[in-house]
Structure formats: C-alpha cells, structure tokens
GUVEXNU-132041 format. One record per residue: residue number from 1; x, y, z of N, C-alpha, C in turn. Coordinates in steps of 0.001 Angstrom, whole numbers. Layout:
! residues N
<pt pos="NUM" n_X="X" n_Y="Y" n_Z="Z" ca_X="X" ca_Y="Y" ca_Z="Z" c_X="X" c_Y="Y" c_Z="Z"/>
...
This chain:
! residues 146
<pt pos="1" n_X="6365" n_Y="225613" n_Z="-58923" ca_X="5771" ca_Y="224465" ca_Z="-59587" c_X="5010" c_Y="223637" c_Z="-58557"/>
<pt pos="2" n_X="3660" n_Y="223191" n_Z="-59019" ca_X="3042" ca_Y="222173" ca_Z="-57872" c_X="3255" c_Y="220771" c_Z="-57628"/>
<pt pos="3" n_X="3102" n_Y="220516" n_Z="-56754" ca_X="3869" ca_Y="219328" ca_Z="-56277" c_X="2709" c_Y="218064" c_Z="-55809"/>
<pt pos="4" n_X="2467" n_Y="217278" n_Z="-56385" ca_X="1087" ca_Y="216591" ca_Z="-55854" c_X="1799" c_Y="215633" c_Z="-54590"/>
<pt pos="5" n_X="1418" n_Y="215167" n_Z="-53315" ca_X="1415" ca_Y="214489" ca_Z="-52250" c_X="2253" c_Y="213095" c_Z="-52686"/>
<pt pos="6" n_X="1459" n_Y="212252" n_Z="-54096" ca_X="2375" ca_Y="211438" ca_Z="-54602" c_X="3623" c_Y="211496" c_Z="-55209"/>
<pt pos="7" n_X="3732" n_Y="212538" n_Z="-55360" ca_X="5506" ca_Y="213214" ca_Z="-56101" c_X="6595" c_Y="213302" c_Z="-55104"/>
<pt pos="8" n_X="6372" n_Y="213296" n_Z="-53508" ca_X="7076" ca_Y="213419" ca_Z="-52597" c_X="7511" c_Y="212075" c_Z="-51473"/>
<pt pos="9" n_X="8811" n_Y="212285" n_Z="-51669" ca_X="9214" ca_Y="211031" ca_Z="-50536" c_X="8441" c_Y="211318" c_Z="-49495"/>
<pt pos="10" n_X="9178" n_Y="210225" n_Z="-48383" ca_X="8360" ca_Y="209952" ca_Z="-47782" c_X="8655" c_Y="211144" c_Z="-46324"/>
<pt pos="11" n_X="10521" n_Y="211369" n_Z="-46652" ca_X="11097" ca_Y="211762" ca_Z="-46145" c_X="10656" c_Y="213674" c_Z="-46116"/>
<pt pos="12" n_X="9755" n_Y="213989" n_Z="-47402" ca_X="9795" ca_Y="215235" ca_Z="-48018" c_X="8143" c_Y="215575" c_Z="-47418"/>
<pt pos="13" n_X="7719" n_Y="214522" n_Z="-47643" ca_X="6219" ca_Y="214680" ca_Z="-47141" c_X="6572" c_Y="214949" c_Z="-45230"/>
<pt pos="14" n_X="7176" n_Y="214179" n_Z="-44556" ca_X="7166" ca_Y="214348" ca_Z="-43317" c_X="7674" c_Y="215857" c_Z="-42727"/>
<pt pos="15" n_X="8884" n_Y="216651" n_Z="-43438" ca_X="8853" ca_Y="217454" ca_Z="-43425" c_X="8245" c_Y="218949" c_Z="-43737"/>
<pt pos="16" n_X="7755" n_Y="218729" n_Z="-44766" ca_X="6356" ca_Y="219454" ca_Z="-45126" c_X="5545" c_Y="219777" c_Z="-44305"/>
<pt pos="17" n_X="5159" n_Y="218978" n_Z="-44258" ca_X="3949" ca_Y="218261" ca_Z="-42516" c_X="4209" c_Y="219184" c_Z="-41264"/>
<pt pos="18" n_X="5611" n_Y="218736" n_Z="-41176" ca_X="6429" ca_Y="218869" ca_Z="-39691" c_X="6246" c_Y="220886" c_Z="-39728"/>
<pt pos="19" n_X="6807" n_Y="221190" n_Z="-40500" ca_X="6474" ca_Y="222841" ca_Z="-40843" c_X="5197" c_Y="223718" c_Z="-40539"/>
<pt pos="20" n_X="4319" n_Y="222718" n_Z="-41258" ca_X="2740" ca_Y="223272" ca_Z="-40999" c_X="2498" c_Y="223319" c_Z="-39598"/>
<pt pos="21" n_X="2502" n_Y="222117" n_Z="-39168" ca_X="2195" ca_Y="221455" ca_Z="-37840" c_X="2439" c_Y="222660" c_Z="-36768"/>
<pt pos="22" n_X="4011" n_Y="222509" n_Z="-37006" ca_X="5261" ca_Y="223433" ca_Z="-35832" c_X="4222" c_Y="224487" c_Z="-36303"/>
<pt pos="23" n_X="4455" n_Y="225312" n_Z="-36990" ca_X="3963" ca_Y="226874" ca_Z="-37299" c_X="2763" c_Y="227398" c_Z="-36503"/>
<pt pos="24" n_X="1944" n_Y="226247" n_Z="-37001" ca_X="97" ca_Y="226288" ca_Z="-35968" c_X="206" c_Y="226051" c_Z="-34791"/>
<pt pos="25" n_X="1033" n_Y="225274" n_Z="-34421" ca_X="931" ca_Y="225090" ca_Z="-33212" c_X="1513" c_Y="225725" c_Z="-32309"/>
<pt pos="26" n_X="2266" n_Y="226867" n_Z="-33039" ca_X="3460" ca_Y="228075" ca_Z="-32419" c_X="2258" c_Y="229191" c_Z="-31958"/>
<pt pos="27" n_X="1785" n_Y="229099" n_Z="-32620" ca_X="508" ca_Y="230478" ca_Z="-32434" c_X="11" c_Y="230399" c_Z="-31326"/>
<pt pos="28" n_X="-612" n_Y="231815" n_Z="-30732" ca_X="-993" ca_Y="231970" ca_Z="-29598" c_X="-1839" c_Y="232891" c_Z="-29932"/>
<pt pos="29" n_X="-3191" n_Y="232290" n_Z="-29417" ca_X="-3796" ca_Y="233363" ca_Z="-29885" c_X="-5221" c_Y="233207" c_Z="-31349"/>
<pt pos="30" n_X="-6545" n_Y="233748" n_Z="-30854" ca_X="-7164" ca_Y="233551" ca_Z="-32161" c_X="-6481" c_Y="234480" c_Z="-32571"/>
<pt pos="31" n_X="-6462" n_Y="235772" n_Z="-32996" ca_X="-5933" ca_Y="236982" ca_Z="-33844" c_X="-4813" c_Y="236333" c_Z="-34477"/>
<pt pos="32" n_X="-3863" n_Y="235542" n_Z="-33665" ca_X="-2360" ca_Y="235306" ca_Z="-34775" c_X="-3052" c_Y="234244" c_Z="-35682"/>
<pt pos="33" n_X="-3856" n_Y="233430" n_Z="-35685" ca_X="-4162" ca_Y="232033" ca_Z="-36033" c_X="-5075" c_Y="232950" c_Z="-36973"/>
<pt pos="34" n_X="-5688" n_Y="233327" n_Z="-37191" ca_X="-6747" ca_Y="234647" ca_Z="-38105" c_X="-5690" c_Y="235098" c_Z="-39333"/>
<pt pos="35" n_X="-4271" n_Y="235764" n_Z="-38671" ca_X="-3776" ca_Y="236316" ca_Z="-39254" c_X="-3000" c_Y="235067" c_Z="-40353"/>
<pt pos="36" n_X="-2035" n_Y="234199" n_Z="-39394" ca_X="-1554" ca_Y="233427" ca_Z="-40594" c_X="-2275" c_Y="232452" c_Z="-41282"/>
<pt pos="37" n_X="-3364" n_Y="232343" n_Z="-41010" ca_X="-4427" ca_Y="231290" ca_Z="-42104" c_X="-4841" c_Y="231900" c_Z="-42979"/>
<pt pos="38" n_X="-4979" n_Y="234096" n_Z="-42859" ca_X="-5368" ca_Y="234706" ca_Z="-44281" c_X="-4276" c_Y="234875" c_Z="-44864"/>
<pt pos="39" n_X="-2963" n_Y="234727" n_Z="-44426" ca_X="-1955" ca_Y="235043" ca_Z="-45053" c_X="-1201" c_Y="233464" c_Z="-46221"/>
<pt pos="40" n_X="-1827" n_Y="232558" n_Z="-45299" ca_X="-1643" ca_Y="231299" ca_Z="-45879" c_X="-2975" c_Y="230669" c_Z="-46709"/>
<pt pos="41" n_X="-3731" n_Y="230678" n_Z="-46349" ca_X="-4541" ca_Y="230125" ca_Z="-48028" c_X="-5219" c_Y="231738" c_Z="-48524"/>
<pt pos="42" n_X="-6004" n_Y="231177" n_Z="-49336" ca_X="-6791" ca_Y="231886" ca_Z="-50571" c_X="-8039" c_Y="232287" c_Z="-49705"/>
<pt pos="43" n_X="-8878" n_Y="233207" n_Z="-49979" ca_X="-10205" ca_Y="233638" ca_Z="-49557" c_X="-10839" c_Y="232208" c_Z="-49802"/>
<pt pos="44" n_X="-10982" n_Y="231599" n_Z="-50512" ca_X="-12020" ca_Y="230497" ca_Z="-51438" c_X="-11457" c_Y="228965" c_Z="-50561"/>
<pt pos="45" n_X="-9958" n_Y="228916" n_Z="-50315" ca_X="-10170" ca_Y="228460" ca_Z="-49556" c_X="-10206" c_Y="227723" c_Z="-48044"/>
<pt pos="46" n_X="-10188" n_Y="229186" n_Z="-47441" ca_X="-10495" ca_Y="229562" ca_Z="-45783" c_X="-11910" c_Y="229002" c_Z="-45851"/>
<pt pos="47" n_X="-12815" n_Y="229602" n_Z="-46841" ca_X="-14151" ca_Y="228947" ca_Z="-46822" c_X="-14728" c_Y="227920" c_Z="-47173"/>
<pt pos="48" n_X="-13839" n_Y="227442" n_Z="-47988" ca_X="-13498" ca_Y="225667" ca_Z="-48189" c_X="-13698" c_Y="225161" c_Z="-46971"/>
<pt pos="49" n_X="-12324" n_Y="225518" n_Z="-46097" ca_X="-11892" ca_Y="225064" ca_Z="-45062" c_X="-13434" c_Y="225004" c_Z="-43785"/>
<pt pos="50" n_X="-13860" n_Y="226409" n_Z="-43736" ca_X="-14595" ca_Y="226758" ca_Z="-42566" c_X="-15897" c_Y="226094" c_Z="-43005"/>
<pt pos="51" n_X="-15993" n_Y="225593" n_Z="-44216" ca_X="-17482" ca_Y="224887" ca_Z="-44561" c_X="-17218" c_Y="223455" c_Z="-43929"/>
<pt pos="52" n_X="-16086" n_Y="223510" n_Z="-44370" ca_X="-16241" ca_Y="221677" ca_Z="-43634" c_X="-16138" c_Y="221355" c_Z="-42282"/>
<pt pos="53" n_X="-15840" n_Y="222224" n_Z="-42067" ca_X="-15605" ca_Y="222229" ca_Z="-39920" c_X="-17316" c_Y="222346" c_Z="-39891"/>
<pt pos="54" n_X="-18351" n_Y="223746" n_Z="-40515" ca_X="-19474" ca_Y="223678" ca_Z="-39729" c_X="-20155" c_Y="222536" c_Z="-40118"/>
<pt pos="55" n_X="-19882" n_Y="221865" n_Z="-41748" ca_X="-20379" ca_Y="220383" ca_Z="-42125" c_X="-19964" c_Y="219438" c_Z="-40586"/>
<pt pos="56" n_X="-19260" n_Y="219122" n_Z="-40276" ca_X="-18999" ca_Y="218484" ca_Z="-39131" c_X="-19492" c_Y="218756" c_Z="-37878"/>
<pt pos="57" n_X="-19700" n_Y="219678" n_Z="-37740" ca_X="-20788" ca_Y="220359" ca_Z="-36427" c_X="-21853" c_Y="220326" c_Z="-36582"/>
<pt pos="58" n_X="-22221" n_Y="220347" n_Z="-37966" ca_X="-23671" ca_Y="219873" ca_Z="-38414" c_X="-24224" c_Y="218034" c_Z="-37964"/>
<pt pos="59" n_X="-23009" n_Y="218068" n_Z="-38441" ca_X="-22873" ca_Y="215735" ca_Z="-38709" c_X="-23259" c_Y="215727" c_Z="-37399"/>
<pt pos="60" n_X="-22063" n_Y="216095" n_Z="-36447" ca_X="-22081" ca_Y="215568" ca_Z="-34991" c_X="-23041" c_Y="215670" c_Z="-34065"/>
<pt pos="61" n_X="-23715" n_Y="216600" n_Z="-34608" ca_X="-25326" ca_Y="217359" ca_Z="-33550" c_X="-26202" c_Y="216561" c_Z="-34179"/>
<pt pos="62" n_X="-26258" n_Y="215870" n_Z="-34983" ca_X="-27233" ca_Y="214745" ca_Z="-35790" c_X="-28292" c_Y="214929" c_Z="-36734"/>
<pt pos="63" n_X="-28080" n_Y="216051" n_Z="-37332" ca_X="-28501" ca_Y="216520" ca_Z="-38543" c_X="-28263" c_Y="215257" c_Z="-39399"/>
<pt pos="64" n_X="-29557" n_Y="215557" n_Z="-40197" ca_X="-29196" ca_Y="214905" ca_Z="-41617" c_X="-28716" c_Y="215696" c_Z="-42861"/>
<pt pos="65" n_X="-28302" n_Y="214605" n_Z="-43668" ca_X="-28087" ca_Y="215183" ca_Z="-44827" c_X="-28317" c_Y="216084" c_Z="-45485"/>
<pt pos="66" n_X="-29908" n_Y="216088" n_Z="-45932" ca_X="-30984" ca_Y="216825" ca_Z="-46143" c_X="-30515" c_Y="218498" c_Z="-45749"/>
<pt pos="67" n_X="-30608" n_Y="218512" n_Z="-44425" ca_X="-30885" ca_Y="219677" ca_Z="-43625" c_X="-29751" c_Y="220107" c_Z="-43758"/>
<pt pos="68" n_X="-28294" n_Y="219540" n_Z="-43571" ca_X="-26966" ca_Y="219972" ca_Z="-43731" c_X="-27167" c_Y="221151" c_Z="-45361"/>
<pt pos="69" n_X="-27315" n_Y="220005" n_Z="-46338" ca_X="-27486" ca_Y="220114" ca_Z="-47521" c_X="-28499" c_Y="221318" c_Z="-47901"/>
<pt pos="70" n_X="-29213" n_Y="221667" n_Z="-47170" ca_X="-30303" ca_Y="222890" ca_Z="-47122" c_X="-29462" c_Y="224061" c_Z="-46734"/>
<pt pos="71" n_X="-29444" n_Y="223804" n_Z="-45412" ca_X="-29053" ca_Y="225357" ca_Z="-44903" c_X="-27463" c_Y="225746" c_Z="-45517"/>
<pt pos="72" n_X="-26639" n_Y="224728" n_Z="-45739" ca_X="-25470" ca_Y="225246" ca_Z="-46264" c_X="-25371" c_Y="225454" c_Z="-47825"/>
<pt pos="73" n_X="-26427" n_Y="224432" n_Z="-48653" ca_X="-26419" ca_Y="224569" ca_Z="-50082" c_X="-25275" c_Y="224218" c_Z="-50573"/>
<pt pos="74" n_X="-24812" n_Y="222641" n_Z="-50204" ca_X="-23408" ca_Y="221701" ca_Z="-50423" c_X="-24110" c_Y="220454" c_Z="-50530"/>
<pt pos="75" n_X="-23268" n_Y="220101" n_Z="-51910" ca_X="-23709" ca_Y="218631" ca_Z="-52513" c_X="-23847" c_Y="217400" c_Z="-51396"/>
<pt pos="76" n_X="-24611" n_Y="216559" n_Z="-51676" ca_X="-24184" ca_Y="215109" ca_Z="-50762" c_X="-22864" c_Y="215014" c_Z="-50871"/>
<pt pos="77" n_X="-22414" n_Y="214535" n_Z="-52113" ca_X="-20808" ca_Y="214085" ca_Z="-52031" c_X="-19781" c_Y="215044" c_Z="-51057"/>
<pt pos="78" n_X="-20084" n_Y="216493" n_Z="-50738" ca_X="-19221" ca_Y="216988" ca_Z="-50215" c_X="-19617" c_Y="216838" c_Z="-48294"/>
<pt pos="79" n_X="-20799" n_Y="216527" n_Z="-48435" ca_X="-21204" ca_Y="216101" ca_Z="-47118" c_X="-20872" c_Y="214720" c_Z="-46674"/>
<pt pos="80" n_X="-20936" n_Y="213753" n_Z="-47446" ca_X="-20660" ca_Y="211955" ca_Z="-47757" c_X="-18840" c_Y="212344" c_Z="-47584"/>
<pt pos="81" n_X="-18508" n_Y="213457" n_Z="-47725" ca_X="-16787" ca_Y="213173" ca_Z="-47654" c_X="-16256" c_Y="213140" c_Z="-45649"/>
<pt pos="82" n_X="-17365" n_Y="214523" n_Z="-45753" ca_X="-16730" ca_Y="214955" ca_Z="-44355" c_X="-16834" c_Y="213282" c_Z="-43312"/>
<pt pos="83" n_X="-18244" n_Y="213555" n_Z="-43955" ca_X="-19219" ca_Y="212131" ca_Z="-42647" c_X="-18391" c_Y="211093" c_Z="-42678"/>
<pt pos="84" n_X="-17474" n_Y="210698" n_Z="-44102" ca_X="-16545" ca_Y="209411" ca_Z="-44059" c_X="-15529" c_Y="209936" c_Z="-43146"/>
<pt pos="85" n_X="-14854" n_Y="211169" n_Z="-43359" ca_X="-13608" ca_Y="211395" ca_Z="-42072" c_X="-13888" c_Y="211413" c_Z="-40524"/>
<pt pos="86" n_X="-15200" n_Y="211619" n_Z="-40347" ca_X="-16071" ca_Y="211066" ca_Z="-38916" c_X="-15908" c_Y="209976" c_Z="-38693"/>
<pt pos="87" n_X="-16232" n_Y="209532" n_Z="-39812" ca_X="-16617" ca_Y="207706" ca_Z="-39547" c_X="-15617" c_Y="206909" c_Z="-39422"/>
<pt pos="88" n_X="-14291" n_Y="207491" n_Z="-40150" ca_X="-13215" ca_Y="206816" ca_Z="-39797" c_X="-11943" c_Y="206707" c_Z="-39052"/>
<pt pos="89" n_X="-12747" n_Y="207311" n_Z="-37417" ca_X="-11989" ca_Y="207653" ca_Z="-36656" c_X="-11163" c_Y="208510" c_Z="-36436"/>
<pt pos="90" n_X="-10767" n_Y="209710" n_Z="-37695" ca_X="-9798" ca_Y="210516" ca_Z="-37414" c_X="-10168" c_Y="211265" c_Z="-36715"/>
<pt pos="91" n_X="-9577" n_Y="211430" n_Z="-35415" ca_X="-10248" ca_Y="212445" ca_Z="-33875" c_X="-9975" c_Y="214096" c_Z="-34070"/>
<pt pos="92" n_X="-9024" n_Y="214455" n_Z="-35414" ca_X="-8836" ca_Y="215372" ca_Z="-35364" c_X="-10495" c_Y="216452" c_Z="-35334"/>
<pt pos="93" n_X="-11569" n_Y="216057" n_Z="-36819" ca_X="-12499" ca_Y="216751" ca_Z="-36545" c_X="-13529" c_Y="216742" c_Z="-35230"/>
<pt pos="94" n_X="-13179" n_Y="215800" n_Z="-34711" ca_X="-14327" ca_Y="215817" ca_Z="-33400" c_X="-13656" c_Y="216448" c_Z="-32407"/>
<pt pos="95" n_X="-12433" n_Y="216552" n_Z="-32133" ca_X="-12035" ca_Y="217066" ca_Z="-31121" c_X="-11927" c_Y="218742" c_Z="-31530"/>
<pt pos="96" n_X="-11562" n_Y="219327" n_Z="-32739" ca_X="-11625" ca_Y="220560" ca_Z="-33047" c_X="-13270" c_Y="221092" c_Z="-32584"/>
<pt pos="97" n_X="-14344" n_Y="220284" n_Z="-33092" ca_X="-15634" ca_Y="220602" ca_Z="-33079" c_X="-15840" c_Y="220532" c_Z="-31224"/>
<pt pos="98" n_X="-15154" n_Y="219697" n_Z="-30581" ca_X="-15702" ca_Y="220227" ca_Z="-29467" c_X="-14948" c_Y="220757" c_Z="-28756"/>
<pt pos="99" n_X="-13746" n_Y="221059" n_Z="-29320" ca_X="-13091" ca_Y="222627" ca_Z="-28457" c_X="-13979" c_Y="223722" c_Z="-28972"/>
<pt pos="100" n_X="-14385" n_Y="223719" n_Z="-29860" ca_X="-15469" ca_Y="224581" ca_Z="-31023" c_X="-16486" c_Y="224696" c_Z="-30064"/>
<pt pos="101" n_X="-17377" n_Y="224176" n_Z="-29573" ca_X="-18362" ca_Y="224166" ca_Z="-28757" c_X="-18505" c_Y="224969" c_Z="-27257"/>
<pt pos="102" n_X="-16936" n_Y="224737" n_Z="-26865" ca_X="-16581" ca_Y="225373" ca_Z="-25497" c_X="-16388" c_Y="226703" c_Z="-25621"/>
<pt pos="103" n_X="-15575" n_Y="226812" n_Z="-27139" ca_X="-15418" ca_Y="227926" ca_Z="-27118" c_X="-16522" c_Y="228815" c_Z="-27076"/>
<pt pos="104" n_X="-17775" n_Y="228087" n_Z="-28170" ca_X="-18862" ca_Y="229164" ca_Z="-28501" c_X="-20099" c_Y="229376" c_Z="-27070"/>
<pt pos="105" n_X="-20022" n_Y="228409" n_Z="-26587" ca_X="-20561" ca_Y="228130" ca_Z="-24834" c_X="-19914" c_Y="229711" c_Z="-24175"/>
<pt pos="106" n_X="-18223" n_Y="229198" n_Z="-23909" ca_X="-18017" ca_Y="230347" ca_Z="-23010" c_X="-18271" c_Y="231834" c_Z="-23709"/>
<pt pos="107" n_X="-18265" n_Y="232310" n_Z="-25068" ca_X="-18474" ca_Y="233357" ca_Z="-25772" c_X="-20030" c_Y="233761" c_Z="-25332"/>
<pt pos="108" n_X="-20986" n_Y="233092" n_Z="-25480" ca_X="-22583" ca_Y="233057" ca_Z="-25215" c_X="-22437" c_Y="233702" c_Z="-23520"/>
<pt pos="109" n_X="-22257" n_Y="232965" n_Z="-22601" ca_X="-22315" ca_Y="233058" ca_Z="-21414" c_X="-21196" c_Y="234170" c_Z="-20877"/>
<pt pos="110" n_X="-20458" n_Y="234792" n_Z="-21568" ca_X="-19800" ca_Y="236253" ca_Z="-21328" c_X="-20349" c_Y="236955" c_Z="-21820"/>
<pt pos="111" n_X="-21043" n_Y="236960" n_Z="-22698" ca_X="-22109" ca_Y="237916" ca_Z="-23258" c_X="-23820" c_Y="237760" c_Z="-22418"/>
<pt pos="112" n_X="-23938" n_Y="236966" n_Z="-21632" ca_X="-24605" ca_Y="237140" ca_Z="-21024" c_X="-24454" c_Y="237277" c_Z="-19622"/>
<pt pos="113" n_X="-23322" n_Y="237949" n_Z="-19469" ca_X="-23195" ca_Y="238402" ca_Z="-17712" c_X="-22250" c_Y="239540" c_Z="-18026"/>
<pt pos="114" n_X="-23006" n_Y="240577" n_Z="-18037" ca_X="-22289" ca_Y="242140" ca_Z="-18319" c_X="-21747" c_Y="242085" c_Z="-16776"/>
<pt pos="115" n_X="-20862" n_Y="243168" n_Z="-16824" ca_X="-19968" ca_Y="243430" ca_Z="-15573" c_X="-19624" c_Y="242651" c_Z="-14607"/>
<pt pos="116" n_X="-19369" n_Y="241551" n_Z="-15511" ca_X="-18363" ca_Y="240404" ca_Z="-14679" c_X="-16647" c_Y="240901" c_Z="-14692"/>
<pt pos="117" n_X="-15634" n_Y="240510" n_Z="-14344" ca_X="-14315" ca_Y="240414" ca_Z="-14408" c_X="-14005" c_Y="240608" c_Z="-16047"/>
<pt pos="118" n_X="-14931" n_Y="239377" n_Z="-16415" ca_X="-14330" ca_Y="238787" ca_Z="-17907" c_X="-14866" c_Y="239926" c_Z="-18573"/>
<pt pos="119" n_X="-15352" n_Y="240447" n_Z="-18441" ca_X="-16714" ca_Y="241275" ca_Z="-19212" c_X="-16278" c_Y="242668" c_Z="-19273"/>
<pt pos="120" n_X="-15612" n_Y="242751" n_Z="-18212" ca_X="-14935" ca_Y="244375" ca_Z="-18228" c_X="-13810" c_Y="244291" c_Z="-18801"/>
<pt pos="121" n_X="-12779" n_Y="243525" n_Z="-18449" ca_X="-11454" ca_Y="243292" ca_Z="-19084" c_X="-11964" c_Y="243188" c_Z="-20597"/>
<pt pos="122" n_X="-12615" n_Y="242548" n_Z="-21192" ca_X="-12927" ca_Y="242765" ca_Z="-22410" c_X="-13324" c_Y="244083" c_Z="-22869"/>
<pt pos="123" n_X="-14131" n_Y="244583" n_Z="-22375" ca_X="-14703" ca_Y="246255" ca_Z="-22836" c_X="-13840" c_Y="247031" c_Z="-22326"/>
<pt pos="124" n_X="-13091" n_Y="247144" n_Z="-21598" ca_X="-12420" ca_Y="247903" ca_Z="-21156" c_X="-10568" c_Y="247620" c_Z="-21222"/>
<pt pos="125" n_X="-9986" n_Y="246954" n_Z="-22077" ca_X="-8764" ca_Y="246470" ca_Z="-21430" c_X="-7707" c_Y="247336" c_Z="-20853"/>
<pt pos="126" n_X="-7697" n_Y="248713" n_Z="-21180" ca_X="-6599" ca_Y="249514" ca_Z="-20559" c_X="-6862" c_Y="249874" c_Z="-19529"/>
<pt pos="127" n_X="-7586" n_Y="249687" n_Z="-18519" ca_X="-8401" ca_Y="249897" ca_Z="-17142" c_X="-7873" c_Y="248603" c_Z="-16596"/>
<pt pos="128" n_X="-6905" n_Y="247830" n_Z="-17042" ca_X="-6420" ca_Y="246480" ca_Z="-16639" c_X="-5326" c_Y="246820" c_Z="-16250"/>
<pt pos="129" n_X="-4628" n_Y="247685" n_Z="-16887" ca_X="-3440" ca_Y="247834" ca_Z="-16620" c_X="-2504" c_Y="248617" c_Z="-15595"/>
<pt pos="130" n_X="-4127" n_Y="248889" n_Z="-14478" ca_X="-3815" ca_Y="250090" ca_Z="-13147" c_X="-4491" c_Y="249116" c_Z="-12371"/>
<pt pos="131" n_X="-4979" n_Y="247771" n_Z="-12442" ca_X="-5392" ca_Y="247462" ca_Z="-11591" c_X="-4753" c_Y="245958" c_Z="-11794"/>
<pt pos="132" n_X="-3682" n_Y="245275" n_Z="-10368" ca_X="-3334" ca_Y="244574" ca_Z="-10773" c_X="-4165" c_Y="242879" c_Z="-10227"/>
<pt pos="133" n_X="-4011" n_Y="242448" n_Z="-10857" ca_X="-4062" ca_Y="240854" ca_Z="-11412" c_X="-4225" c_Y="240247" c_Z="-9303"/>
<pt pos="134" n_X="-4799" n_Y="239242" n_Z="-9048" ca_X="-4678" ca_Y="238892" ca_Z="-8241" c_X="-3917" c_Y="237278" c_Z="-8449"/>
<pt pos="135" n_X="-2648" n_Y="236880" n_Z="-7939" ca_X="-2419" ca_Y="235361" ca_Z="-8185" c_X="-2647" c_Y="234592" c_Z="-7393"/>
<pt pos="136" n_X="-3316" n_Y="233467" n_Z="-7974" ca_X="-3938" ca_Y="232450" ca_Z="-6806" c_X="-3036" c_Y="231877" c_Z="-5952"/>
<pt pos="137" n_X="-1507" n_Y="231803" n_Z="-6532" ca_X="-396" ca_Y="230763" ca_Z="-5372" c_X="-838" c_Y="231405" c_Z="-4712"/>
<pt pos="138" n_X="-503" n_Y="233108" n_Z="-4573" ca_X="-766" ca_Y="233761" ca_Z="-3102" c_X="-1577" c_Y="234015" c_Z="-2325"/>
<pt pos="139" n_X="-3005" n_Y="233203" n_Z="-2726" ca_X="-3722" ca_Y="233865" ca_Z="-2233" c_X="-4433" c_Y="232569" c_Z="-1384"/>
<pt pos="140" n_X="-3996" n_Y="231109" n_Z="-2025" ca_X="-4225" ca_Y="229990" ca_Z="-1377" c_X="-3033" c_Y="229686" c_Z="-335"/>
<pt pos="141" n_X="-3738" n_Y="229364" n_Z="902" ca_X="-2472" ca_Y="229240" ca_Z="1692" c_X="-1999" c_Y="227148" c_Z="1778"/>
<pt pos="142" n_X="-1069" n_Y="226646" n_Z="1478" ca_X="-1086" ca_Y="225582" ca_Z="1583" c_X="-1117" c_Y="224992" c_Z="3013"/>
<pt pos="143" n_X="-2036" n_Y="224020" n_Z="3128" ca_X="-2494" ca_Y="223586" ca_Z="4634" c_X="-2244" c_Y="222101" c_Z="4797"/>
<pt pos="144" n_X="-792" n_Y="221479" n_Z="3578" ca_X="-611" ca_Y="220110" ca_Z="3705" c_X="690" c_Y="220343" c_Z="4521"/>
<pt pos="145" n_X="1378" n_Y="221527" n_Z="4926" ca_X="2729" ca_Y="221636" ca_Z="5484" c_X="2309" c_Y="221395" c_Z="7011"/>
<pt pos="146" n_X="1368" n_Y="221679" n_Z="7685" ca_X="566" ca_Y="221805" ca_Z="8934" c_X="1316" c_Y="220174" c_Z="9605"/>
C-alpha cells in the first residue's frame, strides 16, 4: 500500500530516509550505484531522475530556459521546479553537478591520452595483475626525521 510523506511520523520518515541514505552511500563504485538504482526505481523513473540532474547542468552553465526547454523538450514548469531547488540553496544539486563535471573532465582527458597508466589499466585490466602497483609511502622517503 502507498504511503504519502504526510502519512508518516516524524519518527517513520527519519528512518525511511536513514535506509536510503545508508544504502547509497554503502556503494562503491559506478557499476554497484548503476546496478541498485535499476534495481530500485522504474525505467521512467531513472529518466525522471537523470533529466533533472542534466536540467541542472543546463541551469548552472547559464542556459536559458528557452534553450534548456529546446534541446531537452521539458515544460517551463518542470524547468521553473529544478531552478527553484537551485535557488533555494539546497547544495545537494550543485555539488552532485560538479562532482558531475570532474568526473566528465577526467573521462575526456583519459580518452585523450592513449597509453598512459590510466589508459592501459583500463584497456587492458588483467595485464594489472602481473605487474605490481607501486606505493607511494615507499617510495617517498620522509626527510622531517633528519
């Protein structure tokens, strides 16, 4: 049976919450975070979801309306929603959007330097596993004991 947000203490809502929260934040990993977000909502709406993150990447790069509203083919009102959760300080979408940014930065710039470290370990990962790892403790010598 569904349960609307106002039907729940306050005590029932925090736990709810507390579940989601813990769970996502247990993940490691895009692939696990892939896996339990298709396993947890609907096709319709992951893309719910993923429209309003690029609506917000749209907002923040300083697009207008207009243009949002063009290339994605989403009402004002659903654009007027996101732009109010911008506007009203909740840091969650700006800070997702610019871990979002780093991420898509460092993705661009590994794809543009073939046969780097990063670049082989990616195309190659079982060729990782005969060649081992170098660790930096050991390899920096500390020179404050001197």
């Amino acid at each position: 049976m569904k349960r609307r947000p106002k039907d729940l203490t306050r005590e029932e809502m925090i736990t709810t919450l507390d579940a989601l929260y813990t769970a996502t934040s247990a993940l490691k990993g895009r692939e696990a975070v892939k896996l339990f977000l298709r396993d947890l909502l609907t096709p319709s709406e992951r893309i719910m979801l993923g429209r309003r993150i690029i609506i917000a990447r749209m907002l923040l790069s300083g697009e207008s309306y207009e243009e949002v509203g063009r290339t994605l083919r989403v009402g004002p009102m659903t654009i007027r929603r996101v732009h109010r959760w911008l506007e009203d300080q909740f840091p969650g979408f700006e800070t997702a959007v610019a871990e979002m940014e780093k991420e898509f930065n460092s993705r661009r710039n590994a794809r543009r330097e073939p046969f780097t470290a990063a670049w082989i370990k990616r195309k190659y990962p079982l060729a990782f596993w005969f060649i081992p790892e170098r660790r930096r403790e050991f390899a920096v010598k500390d020179t404050r004991k001197t």
